[in-house]
N, CA and C atoms as an extended XYZ file, in Angstrom:
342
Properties=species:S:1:pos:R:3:atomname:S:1:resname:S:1:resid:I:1 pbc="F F F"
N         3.320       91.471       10.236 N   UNK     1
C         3.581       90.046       10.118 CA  UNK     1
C         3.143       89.506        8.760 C   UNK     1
N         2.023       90.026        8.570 N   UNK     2
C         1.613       89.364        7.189 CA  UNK     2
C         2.463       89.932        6.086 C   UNK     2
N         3.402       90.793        5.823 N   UNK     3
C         4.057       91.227        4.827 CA  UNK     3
C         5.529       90.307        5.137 C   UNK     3
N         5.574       89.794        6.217 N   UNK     4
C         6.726       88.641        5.914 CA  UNK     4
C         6.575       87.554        5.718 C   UNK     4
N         4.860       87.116        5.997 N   UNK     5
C         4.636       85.772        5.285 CA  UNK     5
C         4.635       86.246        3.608 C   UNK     5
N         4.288       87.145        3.245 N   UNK     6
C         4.580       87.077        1.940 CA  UNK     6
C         5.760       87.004        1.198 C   UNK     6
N         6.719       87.646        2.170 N   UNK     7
C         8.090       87.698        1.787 CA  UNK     7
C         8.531       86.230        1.721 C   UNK     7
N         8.221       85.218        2.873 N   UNK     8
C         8.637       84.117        2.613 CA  UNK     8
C         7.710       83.356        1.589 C   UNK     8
N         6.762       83.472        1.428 N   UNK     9
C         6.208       82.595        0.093 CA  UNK     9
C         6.448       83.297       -1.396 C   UNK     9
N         7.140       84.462       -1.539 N   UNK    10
C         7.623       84.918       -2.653 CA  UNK    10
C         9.299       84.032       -2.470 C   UNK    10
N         9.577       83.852       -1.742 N   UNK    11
C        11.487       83.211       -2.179 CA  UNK    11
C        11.195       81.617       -1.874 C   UNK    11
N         9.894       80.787       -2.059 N   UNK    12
C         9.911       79.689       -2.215 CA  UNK    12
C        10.143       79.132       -3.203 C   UNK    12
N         9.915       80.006       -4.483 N   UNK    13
C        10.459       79.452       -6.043 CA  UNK    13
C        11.920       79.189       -5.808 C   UNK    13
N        12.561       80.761       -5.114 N   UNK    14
C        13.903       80.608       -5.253 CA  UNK    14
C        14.593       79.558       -4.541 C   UNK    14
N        14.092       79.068       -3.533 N   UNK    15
C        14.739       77.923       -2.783 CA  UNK    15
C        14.569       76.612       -3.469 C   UNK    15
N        13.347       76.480       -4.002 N   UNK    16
C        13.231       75.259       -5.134 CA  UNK    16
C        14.735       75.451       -6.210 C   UNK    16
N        15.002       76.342       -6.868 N   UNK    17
C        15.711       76.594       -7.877 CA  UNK    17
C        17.213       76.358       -7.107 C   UNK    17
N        17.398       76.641       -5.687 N   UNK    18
C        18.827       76.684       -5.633 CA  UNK    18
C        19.265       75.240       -5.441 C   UNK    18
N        17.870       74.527       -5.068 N   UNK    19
C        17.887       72.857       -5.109 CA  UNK    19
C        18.017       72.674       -5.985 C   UNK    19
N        17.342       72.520       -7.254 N   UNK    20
C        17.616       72.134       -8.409 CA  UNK    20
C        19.045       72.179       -8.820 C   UNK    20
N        19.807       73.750       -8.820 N   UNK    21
C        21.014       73.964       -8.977 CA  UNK    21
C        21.936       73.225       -8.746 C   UNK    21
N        21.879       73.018       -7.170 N   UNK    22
C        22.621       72.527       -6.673 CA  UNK    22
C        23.184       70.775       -7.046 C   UNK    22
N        21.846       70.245       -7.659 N   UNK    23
C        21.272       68.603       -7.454 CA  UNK    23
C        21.876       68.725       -9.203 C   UNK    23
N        21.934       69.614      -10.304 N   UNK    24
C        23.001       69.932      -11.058 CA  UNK    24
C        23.939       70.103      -11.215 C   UNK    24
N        24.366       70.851       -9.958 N   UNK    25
C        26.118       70.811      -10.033 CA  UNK    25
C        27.245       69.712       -9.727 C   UNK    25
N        25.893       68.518       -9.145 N   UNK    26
C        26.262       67.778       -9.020 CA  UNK    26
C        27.148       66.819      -10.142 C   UNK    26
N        26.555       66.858      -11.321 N   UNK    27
C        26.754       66.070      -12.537 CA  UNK    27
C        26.351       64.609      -12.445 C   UNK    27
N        25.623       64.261      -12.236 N   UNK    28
C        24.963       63.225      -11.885 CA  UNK    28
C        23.843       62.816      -12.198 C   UNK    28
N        22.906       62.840      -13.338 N   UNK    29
C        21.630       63.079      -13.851 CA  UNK    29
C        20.653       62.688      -13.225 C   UNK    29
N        21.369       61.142      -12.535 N   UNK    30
C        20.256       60.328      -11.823 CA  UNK    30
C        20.167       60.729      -10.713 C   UNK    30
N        20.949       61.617       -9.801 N   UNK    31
C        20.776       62.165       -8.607 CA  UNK    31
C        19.781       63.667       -9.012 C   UNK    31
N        20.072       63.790       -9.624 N   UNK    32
C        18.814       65.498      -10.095 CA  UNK    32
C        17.482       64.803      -10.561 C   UNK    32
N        17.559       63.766      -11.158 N   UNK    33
C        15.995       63.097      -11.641 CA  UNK    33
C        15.617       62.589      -10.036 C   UNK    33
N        16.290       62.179       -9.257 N   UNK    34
C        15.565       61.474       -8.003 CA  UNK    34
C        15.427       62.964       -6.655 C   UNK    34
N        16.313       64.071       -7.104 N   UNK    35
C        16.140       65.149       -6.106 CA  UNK    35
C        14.762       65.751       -6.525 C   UNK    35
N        14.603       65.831       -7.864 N   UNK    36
C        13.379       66.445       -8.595 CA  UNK    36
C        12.383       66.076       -8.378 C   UNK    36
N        12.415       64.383       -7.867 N   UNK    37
C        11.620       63.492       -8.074 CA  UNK    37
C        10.443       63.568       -6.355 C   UNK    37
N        11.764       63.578       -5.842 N   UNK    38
C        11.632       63.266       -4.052 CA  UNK    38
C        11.055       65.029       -3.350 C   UNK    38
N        11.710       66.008       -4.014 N   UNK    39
C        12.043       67.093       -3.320 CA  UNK    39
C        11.210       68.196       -4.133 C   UNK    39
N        11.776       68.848       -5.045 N   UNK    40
C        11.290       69.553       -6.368 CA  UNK    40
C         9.968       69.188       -6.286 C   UNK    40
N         9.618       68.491       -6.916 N   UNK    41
C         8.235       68.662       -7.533 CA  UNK    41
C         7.116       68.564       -6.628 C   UNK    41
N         7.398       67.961       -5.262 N   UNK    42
C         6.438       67.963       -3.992 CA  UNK    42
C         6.707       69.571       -3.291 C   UNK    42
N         5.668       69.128       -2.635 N   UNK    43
C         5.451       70.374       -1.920 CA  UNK    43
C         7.172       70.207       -0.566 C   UNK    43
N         7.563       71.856       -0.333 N   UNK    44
C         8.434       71.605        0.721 CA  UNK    44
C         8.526       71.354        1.881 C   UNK    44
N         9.073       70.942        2.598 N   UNK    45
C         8.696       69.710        3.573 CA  UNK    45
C         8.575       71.463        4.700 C   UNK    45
N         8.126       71.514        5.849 N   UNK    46
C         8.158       72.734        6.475 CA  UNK    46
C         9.598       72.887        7.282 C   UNK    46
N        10.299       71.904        7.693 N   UNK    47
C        11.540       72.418        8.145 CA  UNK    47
C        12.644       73.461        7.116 C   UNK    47
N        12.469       72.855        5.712 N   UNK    48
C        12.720       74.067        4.722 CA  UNK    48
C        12.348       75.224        5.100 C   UNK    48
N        11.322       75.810        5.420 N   UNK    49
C        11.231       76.973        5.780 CA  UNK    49
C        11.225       77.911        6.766 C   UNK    49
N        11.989       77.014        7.578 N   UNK    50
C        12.007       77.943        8.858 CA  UNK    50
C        13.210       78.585        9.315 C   UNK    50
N        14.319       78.111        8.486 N   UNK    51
C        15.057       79.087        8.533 CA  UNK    51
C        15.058       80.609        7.827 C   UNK    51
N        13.780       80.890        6.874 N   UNK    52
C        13.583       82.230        6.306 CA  UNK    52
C        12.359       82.471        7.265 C   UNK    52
N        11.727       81.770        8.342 N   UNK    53
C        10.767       82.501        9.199 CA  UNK    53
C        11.732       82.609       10.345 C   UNK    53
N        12.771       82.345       10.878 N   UNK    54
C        13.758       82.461       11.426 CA  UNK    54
C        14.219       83.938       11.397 C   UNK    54
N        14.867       83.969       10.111 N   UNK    55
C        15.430       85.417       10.295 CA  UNK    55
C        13.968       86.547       10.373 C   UNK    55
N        12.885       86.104        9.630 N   UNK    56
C        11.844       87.734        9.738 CA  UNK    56
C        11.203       87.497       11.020 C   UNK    56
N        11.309       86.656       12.247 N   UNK    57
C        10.762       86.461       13.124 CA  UNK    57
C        11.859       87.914       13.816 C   UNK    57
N        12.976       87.407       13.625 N   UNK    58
C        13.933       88.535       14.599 CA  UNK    58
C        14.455       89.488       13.464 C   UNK    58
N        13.800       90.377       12.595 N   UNK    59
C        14.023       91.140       12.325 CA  UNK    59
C        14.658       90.941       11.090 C   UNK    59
N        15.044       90.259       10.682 N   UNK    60
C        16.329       90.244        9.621 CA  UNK    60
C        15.769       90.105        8.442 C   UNK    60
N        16.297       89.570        6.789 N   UNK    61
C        16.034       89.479        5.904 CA  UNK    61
C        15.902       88.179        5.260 C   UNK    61
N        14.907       87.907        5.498 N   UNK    62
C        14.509       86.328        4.767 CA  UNK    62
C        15.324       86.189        3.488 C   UNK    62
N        15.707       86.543        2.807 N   UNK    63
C        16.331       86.295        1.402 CA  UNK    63
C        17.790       85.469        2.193 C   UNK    63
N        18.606       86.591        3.266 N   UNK    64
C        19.336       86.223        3.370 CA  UNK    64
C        19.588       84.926        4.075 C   UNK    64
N        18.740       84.254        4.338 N   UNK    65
C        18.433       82.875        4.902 CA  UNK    65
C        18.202       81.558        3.648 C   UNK    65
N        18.503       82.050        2.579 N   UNK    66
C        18.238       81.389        1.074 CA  UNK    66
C        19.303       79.585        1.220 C   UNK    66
N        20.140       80.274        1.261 N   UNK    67
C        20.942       78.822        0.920 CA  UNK    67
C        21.173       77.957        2.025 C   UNK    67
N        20.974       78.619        3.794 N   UNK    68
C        20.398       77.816        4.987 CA  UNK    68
C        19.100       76.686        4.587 C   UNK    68
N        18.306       77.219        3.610 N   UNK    69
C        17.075       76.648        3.408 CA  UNK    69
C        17.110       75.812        3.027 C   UNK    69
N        18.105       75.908        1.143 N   UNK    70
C        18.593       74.996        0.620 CA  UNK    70
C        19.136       73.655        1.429 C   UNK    70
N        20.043       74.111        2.359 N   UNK    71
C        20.807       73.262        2.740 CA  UNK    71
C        20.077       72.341        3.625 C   UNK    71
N        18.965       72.618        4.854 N   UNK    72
C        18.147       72.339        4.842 CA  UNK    72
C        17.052       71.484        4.263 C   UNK    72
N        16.921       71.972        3.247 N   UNK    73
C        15.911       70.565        2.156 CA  UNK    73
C        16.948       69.127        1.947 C   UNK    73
N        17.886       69.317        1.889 N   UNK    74
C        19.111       68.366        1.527 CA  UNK    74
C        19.377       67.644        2.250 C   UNK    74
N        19.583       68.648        3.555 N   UNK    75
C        19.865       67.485        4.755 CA  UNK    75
C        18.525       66.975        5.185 C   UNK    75
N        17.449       67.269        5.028 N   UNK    76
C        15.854       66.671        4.842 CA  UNK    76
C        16.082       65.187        4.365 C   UNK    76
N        15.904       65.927        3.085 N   UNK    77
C        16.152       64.500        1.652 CA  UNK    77
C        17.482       63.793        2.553 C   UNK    77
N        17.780       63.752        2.412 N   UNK    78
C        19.049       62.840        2.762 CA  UNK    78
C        18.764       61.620        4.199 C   UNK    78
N        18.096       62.506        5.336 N   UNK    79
C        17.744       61.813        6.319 CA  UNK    79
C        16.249       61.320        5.962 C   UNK    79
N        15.607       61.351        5.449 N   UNK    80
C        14.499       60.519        4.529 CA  UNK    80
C        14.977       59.291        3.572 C   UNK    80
N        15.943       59.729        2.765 N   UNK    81
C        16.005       58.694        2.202 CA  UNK    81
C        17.244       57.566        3.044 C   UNK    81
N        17.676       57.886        4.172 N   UNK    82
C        18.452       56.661        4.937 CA  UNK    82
C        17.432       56.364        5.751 C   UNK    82
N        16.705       57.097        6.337 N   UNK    83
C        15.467       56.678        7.365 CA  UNK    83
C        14.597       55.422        6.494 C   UNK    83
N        14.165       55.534        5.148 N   UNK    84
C        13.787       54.973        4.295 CA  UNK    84
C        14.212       53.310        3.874 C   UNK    84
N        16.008       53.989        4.104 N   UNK    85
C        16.397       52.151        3.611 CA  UNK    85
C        16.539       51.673        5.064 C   UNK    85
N        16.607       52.486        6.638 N   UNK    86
C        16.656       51.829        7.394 CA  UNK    86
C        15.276       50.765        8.296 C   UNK    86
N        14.231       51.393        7.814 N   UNK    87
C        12.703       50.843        7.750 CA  UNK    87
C        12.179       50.332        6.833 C   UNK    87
N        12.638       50.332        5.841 N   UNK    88
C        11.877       49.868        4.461 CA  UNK    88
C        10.371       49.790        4.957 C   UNK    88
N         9.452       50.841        4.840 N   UNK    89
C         8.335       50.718        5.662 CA  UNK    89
C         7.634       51.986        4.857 C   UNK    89
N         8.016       52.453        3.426 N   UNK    90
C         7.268       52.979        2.640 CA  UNK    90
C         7.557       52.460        0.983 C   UNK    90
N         6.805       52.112        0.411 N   UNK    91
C         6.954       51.340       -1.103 CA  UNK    91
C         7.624       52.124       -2.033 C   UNK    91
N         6.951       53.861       -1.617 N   UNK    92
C         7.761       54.957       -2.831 CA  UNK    92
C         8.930       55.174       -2.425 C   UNK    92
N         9.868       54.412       -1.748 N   UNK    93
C        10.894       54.838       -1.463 CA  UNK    93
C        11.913       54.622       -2.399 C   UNK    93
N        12.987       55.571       -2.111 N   UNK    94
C        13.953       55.553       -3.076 CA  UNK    94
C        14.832       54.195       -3.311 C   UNK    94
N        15.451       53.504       -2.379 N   UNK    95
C        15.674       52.123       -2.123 CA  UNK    95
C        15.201       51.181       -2.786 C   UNK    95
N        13.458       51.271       -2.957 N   UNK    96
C        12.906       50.433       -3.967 CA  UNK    96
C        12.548       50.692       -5.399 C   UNK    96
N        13.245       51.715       -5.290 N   UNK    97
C        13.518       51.960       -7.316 CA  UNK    97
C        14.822       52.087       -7.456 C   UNK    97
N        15.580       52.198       -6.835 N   UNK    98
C        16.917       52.263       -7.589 CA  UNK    98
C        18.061       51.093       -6.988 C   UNK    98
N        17.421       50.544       -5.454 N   UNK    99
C        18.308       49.478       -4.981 CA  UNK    99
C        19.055       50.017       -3.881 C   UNK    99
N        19.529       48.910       -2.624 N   UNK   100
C        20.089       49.615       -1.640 CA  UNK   100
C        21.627       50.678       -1.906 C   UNK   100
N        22.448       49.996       -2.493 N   UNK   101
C        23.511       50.691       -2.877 CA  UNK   101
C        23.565       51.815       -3.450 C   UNK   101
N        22.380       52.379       -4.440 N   UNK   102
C        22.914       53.538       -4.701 CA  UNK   102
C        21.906       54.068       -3.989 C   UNK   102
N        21.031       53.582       -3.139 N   UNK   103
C        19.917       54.881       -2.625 CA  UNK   103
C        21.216       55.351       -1.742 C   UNK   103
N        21.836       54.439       -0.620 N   UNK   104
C        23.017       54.943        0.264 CA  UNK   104
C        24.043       55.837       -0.386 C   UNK   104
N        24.627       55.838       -1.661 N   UNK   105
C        25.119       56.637       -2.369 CA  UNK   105
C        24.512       58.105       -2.820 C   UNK   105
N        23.117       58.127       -2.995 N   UNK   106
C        22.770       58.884       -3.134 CA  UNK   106
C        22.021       59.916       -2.052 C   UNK   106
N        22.137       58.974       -0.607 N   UNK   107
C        21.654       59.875        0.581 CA  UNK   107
C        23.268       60.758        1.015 C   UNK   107
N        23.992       59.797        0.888 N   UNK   108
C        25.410       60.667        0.835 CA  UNK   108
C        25.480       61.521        0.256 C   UNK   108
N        24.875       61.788       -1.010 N   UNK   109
C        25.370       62.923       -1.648 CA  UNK   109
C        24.421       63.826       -1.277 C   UNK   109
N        23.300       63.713       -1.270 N   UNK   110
C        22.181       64.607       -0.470 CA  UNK   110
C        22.860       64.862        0.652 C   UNK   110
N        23.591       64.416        1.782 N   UNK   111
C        24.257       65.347        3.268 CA  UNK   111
C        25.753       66.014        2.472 C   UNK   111
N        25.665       65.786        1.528 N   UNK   112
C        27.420       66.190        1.402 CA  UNK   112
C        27.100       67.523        0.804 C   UNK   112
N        25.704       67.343        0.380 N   UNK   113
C        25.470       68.895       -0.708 CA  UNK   113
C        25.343       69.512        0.413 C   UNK   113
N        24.595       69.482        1.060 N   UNK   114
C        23.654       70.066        2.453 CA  UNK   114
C        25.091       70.638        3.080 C   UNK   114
């Protein structure tokens, strides 16, 4: 067991990075500065990772659970930041730096990546 917790805390860089990627391919600068902002640079929320303790629980290969993860953090971020404009009931929220319209624009694009 302990050689697959390592396995999964060795492909946590990589799941950061396929976020990043992804929050790039977007073309959107201000959506990669607020994914970076929200997601990236904090620690990952733990539902991120349970789809790579998922597969080494039943045998399989955590790597190959990589872009589940991704997708995962996204649809995270995304239901955070609508949960966010629907409570307005945290100050760092995205809503109150960038305004209701594009936080909703930009939780869209967080489920659309996902």
């Amino acid at each position: 067991m302990i050689a697959k917790l390592d396995d999964i805390n060795r492909l946590v860089p990589e799941v950061r990075e396929g976020i990043r990627q992804l929050a790039g391919a977007c073309a959107w600068p201000a959506f990669e500065s607020q994914v970076d902002r929200h997601l990236t640079r904090t620690s990952l929320p733990r539902h991120v990772i349970l789809p790579l303790a998922s597969a080494a629980a039943v045998g399989g290969q955590p790597r190959r659970a990589l872009s589940t993860a991704v997708a995962c953090a996204y649809l995270i971020l995304a239901s955070r930041w609508f949960d966010d404009l629907q409570d307005r009931d945290r100050s760092e929220s995205l809503w109150s730096d960038i305004g209701i319209g594009r936080a909703i624009n930009m939780g869209a694009t967080a489920l659309t990546v996902a």
